[in-house]
C-alpha distance (Angstrom), angle and dihedral (degrees) to the residues before:
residue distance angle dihedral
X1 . . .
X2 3.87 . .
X3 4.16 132.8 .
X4 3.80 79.6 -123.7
X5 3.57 94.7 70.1
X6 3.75 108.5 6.7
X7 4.35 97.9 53.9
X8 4.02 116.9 164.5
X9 3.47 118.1 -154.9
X10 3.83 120.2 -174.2
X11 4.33 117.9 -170.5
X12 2.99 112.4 -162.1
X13 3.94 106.8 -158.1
X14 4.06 90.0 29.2
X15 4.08 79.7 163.3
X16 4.09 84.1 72.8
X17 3.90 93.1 101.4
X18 3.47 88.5 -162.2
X19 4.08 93.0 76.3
X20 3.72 103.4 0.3
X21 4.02 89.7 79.0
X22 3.95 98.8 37.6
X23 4.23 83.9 44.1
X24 3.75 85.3 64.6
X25 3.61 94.1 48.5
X26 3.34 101.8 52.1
X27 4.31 104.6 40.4
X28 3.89 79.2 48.3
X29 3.79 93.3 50.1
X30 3.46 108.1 37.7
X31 3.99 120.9 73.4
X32 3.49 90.9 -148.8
X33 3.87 88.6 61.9
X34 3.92 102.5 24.3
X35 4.00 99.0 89.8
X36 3.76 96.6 45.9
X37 3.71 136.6 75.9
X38 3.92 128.4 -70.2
X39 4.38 103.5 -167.8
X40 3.77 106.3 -178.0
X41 3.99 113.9 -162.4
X42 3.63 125.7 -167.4
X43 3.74 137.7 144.3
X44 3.53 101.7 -135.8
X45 3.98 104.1 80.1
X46 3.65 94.7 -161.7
X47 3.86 89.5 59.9
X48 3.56 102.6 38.3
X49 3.38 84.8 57.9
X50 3.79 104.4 53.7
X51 3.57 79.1 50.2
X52 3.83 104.8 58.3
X53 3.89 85.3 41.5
X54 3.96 87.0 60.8
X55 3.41 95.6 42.0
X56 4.15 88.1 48.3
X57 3.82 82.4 51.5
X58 3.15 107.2 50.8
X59 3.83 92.6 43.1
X60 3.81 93.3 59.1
X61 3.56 92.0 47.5
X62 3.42 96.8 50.1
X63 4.10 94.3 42.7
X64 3.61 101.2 -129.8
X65 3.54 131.1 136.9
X66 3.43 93.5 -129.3
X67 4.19 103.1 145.7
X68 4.11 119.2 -137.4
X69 3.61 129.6 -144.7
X70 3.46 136.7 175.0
X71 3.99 147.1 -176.1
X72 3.61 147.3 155.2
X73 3.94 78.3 -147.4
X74 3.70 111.0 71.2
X75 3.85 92.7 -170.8
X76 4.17 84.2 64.5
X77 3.87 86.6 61.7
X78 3.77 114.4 32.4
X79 3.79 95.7 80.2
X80 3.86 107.6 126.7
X81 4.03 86.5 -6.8
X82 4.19 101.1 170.5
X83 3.68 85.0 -169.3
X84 3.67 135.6 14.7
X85 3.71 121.8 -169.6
X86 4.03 125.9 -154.1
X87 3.65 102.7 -146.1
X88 4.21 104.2 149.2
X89 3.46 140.9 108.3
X90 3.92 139.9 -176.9
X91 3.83 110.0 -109.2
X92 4.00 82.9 -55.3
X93 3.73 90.0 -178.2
X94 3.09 94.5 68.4
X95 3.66 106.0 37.2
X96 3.52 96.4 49.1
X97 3.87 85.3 52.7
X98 3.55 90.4 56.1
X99 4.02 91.9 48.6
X100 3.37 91.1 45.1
X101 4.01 88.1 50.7
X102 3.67 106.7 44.2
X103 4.02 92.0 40.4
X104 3.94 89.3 49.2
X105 4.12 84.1 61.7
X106 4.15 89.3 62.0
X107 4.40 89.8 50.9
X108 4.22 84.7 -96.1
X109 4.04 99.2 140.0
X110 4.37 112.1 -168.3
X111 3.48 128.4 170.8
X112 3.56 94.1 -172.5
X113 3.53 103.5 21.0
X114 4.34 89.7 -164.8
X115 3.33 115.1 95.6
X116 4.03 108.0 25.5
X117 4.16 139.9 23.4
X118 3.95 113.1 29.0
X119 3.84 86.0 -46.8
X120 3.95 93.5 70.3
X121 3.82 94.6 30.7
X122 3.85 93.3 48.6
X123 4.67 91.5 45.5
X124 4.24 81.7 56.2
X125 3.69 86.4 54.4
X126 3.76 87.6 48.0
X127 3.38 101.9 43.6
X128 3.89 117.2 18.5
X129 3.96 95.6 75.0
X130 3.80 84.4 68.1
X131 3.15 102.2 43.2
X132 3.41 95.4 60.7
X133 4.17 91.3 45.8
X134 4.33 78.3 61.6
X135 3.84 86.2 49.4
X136 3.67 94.7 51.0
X137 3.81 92.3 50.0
X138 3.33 100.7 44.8
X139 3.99 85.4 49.4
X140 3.36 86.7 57.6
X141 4.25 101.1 36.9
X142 3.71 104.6 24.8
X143 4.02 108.1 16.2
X144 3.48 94.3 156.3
X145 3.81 90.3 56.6
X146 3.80 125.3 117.2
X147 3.83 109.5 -116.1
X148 3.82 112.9 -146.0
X149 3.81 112.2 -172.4
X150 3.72 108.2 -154.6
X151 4.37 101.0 157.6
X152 3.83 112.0 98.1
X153 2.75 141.3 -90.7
X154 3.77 78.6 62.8
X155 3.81 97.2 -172.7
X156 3.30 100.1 54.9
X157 3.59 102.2 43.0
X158 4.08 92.2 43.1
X159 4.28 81.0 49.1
X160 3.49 89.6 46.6
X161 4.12 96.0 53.9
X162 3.61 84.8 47.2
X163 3.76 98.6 54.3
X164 3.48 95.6 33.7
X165 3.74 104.5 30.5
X166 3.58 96.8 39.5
X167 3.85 92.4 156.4
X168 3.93 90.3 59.4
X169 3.32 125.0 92.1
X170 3.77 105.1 -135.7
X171 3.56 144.9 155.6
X172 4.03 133.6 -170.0
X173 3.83 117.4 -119.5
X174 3.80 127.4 -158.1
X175 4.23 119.3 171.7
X176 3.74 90.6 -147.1
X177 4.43 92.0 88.6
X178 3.71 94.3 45.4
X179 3.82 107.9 162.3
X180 2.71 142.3 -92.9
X181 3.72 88.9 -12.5
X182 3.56 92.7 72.6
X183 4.06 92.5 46.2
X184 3.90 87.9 49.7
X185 3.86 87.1 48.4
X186 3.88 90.2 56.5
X187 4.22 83.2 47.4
X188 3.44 88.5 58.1
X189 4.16 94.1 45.9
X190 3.52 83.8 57.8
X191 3.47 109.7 42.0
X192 3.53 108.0 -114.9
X193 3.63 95.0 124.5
X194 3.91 130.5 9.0
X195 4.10 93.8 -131.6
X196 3.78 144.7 -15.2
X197 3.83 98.6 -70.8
X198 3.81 95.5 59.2
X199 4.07 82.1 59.5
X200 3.81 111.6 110.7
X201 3.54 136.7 167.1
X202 3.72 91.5 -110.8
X203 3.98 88.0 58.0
X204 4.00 89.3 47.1
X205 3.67 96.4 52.9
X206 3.58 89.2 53.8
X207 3.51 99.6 39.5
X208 4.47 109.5 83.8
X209 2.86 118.4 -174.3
X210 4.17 129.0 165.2
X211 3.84 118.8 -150.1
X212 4.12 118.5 172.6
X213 3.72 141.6 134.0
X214 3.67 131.8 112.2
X215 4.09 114.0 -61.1
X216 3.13 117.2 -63.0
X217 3.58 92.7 6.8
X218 3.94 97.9 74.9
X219 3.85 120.6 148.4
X220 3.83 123.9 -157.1
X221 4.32 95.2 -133.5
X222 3.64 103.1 178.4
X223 3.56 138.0 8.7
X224 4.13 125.5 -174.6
X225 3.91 129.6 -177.3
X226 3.72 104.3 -173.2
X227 3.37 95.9 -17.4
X228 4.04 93.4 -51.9
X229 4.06 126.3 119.9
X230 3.35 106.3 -106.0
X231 3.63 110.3 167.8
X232 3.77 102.8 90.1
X233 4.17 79.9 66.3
X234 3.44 95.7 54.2
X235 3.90 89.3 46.9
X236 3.94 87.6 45.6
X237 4.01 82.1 51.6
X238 3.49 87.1 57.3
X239 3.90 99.8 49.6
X240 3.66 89.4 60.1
X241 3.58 102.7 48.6
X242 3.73 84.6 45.2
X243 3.86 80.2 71.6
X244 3.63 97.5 74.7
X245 3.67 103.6 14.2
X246 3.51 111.7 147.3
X247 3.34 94.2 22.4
X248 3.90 100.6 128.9
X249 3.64 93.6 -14.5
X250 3.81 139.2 96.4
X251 4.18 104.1 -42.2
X252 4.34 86.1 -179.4
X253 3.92 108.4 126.8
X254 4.13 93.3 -99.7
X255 3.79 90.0 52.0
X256 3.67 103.3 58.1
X257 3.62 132.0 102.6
X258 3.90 90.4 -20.5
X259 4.23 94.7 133.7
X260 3.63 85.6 44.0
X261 3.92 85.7 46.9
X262 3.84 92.2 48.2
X263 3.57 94.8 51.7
X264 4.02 92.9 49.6
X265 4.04 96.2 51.8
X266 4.51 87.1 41.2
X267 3.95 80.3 53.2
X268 3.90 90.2 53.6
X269 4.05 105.1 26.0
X270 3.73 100.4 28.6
X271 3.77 91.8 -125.5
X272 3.77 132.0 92.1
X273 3.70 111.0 -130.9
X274 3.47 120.0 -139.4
X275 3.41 119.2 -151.4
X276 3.82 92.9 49.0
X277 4.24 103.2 157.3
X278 4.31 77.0 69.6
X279 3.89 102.8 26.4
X280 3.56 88.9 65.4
X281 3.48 90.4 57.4
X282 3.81 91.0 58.3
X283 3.73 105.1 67.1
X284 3.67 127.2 49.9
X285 4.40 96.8 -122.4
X286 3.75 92.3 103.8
X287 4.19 104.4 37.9
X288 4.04 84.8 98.4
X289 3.64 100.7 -99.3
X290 4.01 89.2 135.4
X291 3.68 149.2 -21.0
X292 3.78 119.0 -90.9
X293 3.99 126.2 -145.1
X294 3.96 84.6 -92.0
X295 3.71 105.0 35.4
X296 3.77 118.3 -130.5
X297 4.08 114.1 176.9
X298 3.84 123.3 -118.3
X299 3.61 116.3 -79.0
X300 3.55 117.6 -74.1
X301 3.43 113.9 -124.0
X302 3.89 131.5 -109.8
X303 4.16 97.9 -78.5
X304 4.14 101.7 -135.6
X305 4.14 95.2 -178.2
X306 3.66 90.9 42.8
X307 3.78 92.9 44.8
X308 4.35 88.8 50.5
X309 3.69 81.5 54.0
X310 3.70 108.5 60.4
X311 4.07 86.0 43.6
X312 3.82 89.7 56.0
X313 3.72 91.2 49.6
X314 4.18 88.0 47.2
X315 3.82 85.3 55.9
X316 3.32 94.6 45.6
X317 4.15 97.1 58.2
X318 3.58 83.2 49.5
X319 4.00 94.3 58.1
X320 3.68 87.7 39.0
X321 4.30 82.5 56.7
X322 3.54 97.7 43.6
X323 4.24 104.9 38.8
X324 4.17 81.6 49.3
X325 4.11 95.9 -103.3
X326 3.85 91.7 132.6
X327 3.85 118.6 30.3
X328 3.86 108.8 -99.0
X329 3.73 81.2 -134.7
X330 4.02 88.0 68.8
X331 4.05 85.8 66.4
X332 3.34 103.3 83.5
X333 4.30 87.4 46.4
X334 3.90 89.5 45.3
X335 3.97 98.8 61.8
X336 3.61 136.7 28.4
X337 4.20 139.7 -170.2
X338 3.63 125.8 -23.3
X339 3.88 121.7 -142.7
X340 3.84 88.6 -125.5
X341 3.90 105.4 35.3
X342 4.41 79.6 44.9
X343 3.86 76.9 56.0
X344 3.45 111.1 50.0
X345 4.07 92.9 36.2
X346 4.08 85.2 60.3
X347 3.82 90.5 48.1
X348 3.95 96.8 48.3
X349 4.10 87.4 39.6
X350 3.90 93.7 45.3
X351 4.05 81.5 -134.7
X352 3.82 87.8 156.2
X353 3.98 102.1 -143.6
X354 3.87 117.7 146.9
X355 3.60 121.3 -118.7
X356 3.98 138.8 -175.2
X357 3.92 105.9 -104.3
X358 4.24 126.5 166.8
X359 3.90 107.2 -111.2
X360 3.64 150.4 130.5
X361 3.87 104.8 -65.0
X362 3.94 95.1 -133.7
X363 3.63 93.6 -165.0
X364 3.38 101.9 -44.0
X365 3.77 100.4 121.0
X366 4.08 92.0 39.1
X367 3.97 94.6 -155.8
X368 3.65 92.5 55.4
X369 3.91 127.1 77.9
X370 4.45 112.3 -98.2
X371 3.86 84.2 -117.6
X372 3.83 99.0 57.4
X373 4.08 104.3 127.2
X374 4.01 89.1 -129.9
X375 4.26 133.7 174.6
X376 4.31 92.2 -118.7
X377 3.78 134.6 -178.2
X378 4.17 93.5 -115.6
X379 3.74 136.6 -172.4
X380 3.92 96.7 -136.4
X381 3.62 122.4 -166.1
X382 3.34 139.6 150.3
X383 3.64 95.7 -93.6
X384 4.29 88.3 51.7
X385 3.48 159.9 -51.6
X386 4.07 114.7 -83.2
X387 3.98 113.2 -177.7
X388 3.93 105.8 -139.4
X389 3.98 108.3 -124.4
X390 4.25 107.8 -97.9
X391 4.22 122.0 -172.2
X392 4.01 115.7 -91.0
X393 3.86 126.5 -65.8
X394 3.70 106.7 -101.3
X395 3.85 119.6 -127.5
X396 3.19 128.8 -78.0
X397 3.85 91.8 12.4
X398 4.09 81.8 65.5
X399 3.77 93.7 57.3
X400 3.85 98.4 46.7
X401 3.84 78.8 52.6
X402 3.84 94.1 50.8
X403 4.12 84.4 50.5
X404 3.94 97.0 43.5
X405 4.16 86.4 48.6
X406 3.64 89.6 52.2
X407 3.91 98.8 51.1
X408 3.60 82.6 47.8
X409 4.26 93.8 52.3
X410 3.59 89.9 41.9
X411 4.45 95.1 49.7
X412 3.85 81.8 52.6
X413 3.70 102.4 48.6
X414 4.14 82.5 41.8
X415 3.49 93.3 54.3
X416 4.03 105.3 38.8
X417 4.24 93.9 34.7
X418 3.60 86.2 46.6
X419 3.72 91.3 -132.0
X420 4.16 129.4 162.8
X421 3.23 85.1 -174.1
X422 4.54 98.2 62.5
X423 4.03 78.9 36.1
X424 3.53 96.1 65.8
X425 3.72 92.6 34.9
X426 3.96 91.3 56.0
X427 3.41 91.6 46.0
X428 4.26 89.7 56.0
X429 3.75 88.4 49.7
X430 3.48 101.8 47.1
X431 3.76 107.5 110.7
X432 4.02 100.6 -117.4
X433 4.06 95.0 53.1
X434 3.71 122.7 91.7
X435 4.04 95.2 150.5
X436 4.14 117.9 84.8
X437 4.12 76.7 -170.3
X438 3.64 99.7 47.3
X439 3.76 86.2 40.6
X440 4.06 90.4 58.7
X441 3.74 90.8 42.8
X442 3.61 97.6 56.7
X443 3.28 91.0 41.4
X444 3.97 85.6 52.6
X445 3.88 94.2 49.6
X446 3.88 100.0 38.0
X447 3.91 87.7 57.7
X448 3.63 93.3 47.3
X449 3.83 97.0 49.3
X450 3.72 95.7 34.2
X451 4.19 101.2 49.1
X452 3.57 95.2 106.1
X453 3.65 86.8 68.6
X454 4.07 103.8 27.3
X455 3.52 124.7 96.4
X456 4.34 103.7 -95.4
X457 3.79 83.8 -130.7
X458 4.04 84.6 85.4
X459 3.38 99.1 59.2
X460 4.04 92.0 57.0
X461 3.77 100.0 53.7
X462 3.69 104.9 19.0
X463 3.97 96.2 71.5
């Protein structure tokens, strides 16, 4: 019995619908994952077990011998875990509406309200203490395991299990670099090929392009057809759409404006960035301070109601699965890939493909420090991650990194040293505060609202 044909994946949070359902997909659809073991961990019963029933579902239908676990007690499942993927979060609906809310009060706009601004400082403080609990068992269960961080803020929960966990061997996952769809996506952008099927290895391998920058904060830095520049196409490409954009589409707060967004920070920074539905979240140019040449609104703000919606309707395909609604058979044509499942079926198939993984940049960017918690290009295999070597960070775009990576240090030294002190500090160097008393009131608020779910250690040192 081999890793090659016997991998065991645990998730813990398989209720997250945003990997739980695509998990299933690909362990039962790869035959690199299809003999091994899929656990799925989550505390709410009720979920977990609509979840193990799908997964038992789609498994017969499909006539593998894929095996399914599940617990609301991850220590039950992570014996001989190869894998283990952290993929849960508190009620995040509603805290991030409440971070969004309160921080909206002080001028502080997010659409996202995860990874940056009180939003993404305030999730750590929800979620990191638990993560590292996970880390400690699986030290002590599985310490072989691969850790795959996939809760936001990704960087500082991937730095975190690095600087805390330093026996683990973990990466941090984010589905926003997903190759090579988002390489062919940049093909498209600048007209090399009209759409995915005219993408061919010969067009890939001459095709460069460089993508880095802490999570959510990722910059597309060069791009070469043949040797040519071809990034001020794919930035033209991205005026035009910005034309209509919206017009049909997504109107939800991440969604809007972003290709008209792209197009504005290219025009000023000479690089498109690439995760732009959280970029724009990063720097202060759209938090409604003043109207630009080409006027784009304020922010819109993190849309709770909507956001309940869209998980209702998730639940709902998966009781339209399970009571017999839609075809089981339909499963494997309603989903497709995950970034991590792609990830760990390359590593136990030694398939060699690159992928986009949070780690130490080790040189890769050369004008940024070896310990910089960076979105790479990495060989990944199951003996380790290895950044691939990309050109320098251009101004300015490097020091807004250097701030965003500092916020991020700080939350994690606030959150594991238990320290007011780092919190309020992180909160005054996070990019989208300029108050020290707006700072100490959201602080104030977010504490008060959010104690249910806080650590109790903050209410006897923060007063």
């Amino acid at each position: 019995m081999t890793i090659a044909n016997y991998p065991k994946v645990v998730v813990l949070g398989a209720g997250s619908l945003f990997f739980g359902r695509q998990a299933i997909w690909q362990m039962v659809h790869s035959e690199h994952l299809n003999k091994g073991t899929l656990a799925l961990v989550d505390t709410n019963e009720d979920r977990l077990n609509k979840l193990v029933k799908l997964a038992k579902m789609v498994v017969e239908a499909n006539n593998v011998e894929l095996k399914i676990e599940g617990s609301t007690d991850r220590t039950k499942v992570l014996k001989d875990a190869d894998f283990v993927v952290l993929s849960f979060a508190v009620d995040t609906v509603k805290y991030r509406g409440i971070d969004c809310t309160v921080s909206e009060k002080y001028g502080i706009r997010m659409c996202s309200g995860d990874t940056i601004g009180p939003g993404g400082i305030f999730r750590a403080m929800r979620e990191l203490p638990t993560i590292m609990e996970c880390a400690k068992d699986i030290e002590t269960i599985c310490p072989n395991a691969w850790v795959i961080n996939y809760i936001n803020p990704s960087t500082v929960h991937g730095m975190a299990l690095k600087r805390y966990a330093p026996n683990l061997k973990s990466f941090a996952l984010c589905d926003s670099h997903h190759m090579p769809h988002k390489k062919i996506l940049y093909a498209q952008r600048a007209g090399i090929i009209n759409d995915a099927k005219e993408y061919t290895a010969y067009v890939d391998s001459q095709f460069d392009i460089h993508i880095t920058g802490v999570n959510h904060f990722t910059w597309l830095i060069k791009a070469e057809y043949k040797g040519k520049n071809v990034l001020p196409i794919i930035a033209q490409s991205l005026k035009r759409s910005a034309e209509t954009e919206t017009v049909g589409g997504d109107t939800g707060a991440k969604a809007l404006f972003n290709d008209k967004i792209s197009y504005q920070l290219y025009d000023i920074f000479g690089s498109v960035p690439t995760c732009t539905a959280h970029t724009k979240e990063y720097v202060p140019y759209w938090q409604g301070l003043g109207k630009l040449k080409e006027y784009i609104p304020p922010l819109s703000i993190w849309e709770t109601d909507e956001r309940y919606k869209r998980h209702e309707e998730m639940w709902e395909q998966v009781d339209r699965f399970l009571n017999g609604e839609t075809p089981i058979e339909e499963y494997m044509t309603s989903f497709g890939p995950d970034h991590a499942t792609d990830i760990i079926e390359n590593m136990v198939g030694g398939l060699g493909k690159p992928f986009y993984i949070n780690t130490w940049n080790e040189g890769a960017v050369p004008n940024m420090s070896d310990d910089a918690f960076l979105e790479l290009l990495c060989e990944v295999t199951m003996e380790g991650v290895k950044p691939l070597p990309v050109v320098e960070m251009p101004r300015g775009i490097r020091g807004m990194q250097e701030v965003v990576l500092d916020t991020h240090e700080l939350t994690v030294e606030a959150v594991l040293e238990e320290s007011y002190e780092k919190l309020r500090r992180a909160m005054l160097t996070d990019p989208l505060v300029h108050s020290i008393a707006d700072a100490d009131q959201i602080i104030h608020e977010l504490l008060q609202l959010e104690k249910d779910v806080i650590p109790q250690h903050w209410y006897d040192t923060s007063e």
